[in-house]
C-alpha positions in Angstrom: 6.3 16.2 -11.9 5.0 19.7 -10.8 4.4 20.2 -6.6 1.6 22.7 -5.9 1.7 25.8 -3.7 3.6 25.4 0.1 1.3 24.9 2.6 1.7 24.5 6.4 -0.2 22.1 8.4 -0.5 22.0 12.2 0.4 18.9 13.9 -2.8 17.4 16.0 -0.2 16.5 19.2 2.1 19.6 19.4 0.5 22.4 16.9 3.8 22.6 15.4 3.9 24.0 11.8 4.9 21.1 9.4 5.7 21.9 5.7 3.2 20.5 2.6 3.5 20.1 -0.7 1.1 18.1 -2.6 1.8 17.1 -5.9 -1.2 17.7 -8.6 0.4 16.8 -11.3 2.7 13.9 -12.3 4.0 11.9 -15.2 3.4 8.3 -14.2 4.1 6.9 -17.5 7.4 4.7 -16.5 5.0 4.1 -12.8 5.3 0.4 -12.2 2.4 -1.5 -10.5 3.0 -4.2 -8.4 0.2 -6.9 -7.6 -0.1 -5.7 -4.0 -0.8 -2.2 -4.7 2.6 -0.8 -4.9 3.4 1.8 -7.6 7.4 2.4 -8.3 8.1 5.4 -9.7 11.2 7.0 -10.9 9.7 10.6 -11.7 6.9 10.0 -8.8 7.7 10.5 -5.1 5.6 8.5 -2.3 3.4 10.9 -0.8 2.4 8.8 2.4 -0.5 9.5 4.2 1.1 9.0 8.2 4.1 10.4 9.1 6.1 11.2 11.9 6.0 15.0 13.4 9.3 16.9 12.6 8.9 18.4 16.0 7.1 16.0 18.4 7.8 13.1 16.8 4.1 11.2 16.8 2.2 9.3 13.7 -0.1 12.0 12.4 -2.8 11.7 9.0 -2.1 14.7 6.7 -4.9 14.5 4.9 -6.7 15.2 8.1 -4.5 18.3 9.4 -5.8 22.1 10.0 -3.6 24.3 8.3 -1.4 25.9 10.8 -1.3 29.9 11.9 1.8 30.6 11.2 4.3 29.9 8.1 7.4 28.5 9.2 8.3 24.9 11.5 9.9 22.2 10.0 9.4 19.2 8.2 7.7 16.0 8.8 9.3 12.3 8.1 8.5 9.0 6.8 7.7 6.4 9.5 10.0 3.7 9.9 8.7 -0.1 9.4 9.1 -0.4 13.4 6.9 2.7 13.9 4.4 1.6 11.4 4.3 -1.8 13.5 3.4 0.2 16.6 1.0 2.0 14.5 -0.6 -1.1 13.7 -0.7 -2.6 17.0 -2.3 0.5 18.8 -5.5 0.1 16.6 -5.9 -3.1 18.7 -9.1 -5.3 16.9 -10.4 -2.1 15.9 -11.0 -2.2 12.5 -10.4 1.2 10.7 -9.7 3.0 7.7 -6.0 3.7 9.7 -5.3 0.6 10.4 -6.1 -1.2 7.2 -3.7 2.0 5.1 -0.9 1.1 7.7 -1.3 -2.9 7.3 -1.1 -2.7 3.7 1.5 -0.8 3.2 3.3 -3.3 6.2 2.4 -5.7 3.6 4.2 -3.7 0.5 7.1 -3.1 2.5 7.1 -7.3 3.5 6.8 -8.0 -0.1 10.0 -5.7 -1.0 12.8 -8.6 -0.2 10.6 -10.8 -2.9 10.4 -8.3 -5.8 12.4 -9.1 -8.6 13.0 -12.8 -6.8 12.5 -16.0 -8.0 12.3 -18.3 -5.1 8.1 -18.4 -3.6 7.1 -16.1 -0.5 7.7 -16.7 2.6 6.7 -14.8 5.6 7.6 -14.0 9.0 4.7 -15.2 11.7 4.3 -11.5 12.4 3.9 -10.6 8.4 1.4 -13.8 7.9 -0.3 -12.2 10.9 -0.8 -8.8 9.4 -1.9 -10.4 6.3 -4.4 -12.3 8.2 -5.6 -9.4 10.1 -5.9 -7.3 6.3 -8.6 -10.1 5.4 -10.4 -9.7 8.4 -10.7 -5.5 7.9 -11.3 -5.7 3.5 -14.8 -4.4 2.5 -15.6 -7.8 0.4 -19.1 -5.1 -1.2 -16.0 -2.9 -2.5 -14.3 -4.8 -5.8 -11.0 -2.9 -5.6 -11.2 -4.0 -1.8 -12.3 -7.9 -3.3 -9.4 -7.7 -5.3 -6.9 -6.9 -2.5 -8.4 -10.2 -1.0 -8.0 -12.3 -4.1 -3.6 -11.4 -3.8 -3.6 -11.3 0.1 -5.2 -14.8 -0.2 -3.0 -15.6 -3.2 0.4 -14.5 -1.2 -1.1 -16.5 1.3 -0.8 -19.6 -0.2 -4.9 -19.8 0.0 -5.3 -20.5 -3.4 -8.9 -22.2 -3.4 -9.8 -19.1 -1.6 -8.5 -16.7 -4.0 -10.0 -18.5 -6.7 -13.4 -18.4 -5.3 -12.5 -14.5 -4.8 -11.6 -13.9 -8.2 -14.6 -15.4 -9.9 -16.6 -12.3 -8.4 -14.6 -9.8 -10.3 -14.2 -11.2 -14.0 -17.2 -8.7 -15.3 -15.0 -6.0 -13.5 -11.5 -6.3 -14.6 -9.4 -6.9 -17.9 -10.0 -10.2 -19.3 -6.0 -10.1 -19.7 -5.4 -9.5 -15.6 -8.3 -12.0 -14.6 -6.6 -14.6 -17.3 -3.0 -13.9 -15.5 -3.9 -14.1 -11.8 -6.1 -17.2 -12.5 -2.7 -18.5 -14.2 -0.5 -17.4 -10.9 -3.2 -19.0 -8.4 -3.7 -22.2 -10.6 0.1 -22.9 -10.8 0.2 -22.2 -7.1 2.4 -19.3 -7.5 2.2 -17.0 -4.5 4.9 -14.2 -5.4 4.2 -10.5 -5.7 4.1 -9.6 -9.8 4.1 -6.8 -11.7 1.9 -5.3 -14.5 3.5 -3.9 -17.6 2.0 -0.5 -19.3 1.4 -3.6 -22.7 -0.7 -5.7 -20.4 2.0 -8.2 -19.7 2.5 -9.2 -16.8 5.7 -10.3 -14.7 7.4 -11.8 -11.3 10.4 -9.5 -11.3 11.2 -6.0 -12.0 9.5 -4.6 -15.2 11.9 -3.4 -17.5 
């Protein structure tokens, strides 16, 4: 892992100076991706896109900051799951690029009590909500955005509907990963998995 050069970035509420590092180069070989998205890393830190001000406190989008005038502030922080459920909320039935980052990651972090489980998913009214409101925001012309749908359905316990989903993408994806969803939805399974660097593909924690 190797961070590129410090930059400072001005907060779009207060102007304070927050510090940056991005990191261009990383060795995900040992990454582990999870059907949702969600890629564990030992070597790789998360590099969230909305965090919380170091100085005011409010959700800002780094990716979208000026950089700042001056070289020294503070640090920003991760959002809690409580903040990123306000986040949500504020975008109202607005659909957005914003809204649909902080919903899926809601999702990821829903789906962490279930990874490396063996009893079937169940959610909260709130999380079957969100995952809901993901379906109605997915791009369905965008196949990474189809395939989102096919595991949101999936997780969903909509199985016909992720079936119907899935059949869109078999010229697009690995004959192995269409094989092994198809597998998950037939046997009505809806828990997150995850994919192993061999192709193989698992419920609980890849080792």
């Amino acid at each position: 892992m190797r961070y590129g050069p410090e930059r400072w970035l001005a907060c779009n509420h207060c102007g304070g100076a927050l510090r940056f590092r991005a990191l261009p180069q990383v060795d995900a070989r040992l990454a582990q991706l999870w059907s949702d998205g969600y890629v564990d890393s030992p070597s790789v830190p998360e590099q969230p896109l909305v965090v919380a001000c170091g100085h005011c406190q409010a959700a800002v989008w780094l990716p979208e900051l000026a950089d700042a005038p001056c070289c020294e502030g503070g640090d920003y922080r991760a959002l809690t799951e409580a903040e990123l459920w306000t986040q949500a909320e504020a975008y109202g039935e607005e659909p957005s690029e914003h809204q649909l980052h902080v919903r899926l990651r809601l999702w990821q972090l829903a789906n962490h009590r279930h990874r490396g489980g063996e009893s079937q998913v169940t959610w909260s009214e709130r999380e079957r909500g969100n995952l809901e409101r993901i379906l109605g925001l997915l791009d369905l012309s965008s196949a990474t955005e189809v395939m989102t749908a096919v595991e949101v359905s999936r997780q969903l316990g909509l199985f016909n509907q992720a079936l119907g989903l899935l059949v869109q993408l078999e010229a697009e994806l690995p004959s192995a990963l269409v094989t092994e969803v198809e597998q998950r939805i037939k046997a009505r399974d809806s828990r997150v998995f995850c994919f192993k660097a061999n192709g193989e593909a698992r419920h609980d924690r890849c080792r």
